[in-house]
C-alpha positions, 0 to 999 in steps of 0.5 A, spaced: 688 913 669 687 907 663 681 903 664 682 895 662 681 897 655 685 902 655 691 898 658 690 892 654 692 897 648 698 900 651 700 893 653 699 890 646 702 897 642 708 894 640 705 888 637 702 893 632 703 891 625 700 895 619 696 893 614 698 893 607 694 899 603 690 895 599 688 892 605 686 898 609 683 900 603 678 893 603 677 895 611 675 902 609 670 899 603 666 894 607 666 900 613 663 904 609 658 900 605 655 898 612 654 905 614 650 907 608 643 908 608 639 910 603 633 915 605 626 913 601 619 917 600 613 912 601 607 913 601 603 910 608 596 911 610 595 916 616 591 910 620 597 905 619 603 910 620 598 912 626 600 905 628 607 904 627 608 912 631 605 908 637 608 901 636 615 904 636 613 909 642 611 902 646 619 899 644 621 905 644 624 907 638 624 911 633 618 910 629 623 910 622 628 905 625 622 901 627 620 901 619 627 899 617 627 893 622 621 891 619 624 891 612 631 889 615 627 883 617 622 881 611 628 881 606 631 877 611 625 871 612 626 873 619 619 877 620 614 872 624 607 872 624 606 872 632 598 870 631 600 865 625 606 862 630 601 862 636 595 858 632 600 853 630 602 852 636 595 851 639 595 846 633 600 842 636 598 843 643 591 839 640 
């Protein structure tokens, strides 16, 4: 037995069309740079690694996956100060 999924692709086989090598090789190089991941030493101090153990603990993920957000999100200007977001908006409320 197919599920949905996989019936659609039975169904849509024989449109298939290959890429040419040069666009397979684009596919793969993007693929693969997307999956790359770098591992780092830092140096951290016992009572803030304490606190990222127990911060990632209450998400629910892994504490390295958590710093890495953390990173992902900084670099990308979408770390927010929640005590900075929430004084502004008592601010407002004034």
């Amino acid at each position: 037995m197919l599920d949905t999924f996989e019936k659609s692709i039975e169904d849509n086989a024989l449109r298939f069309v290959p890429v040419s090598p040069d666009e397979q090789a684009e596919v793969e190089a993007i693929l693969s740079a997307a999956k790359k991941a770098q591992n780092i030493n830092i140096r951290i101090s016992a009572h803030d690694l304490e606190k990222v153990k127990r911060k990632s603990a209450e998400e629910g993920i892994p504490y390295q996956t958590l710093i890495s957000s953390i990173i992902h999100k900084y670099i990308s200007g979408k770390l927010v100060d929640e005590n900075a977001v929430l004084k502004s908006l008592e601010l407002l409320r004034r």
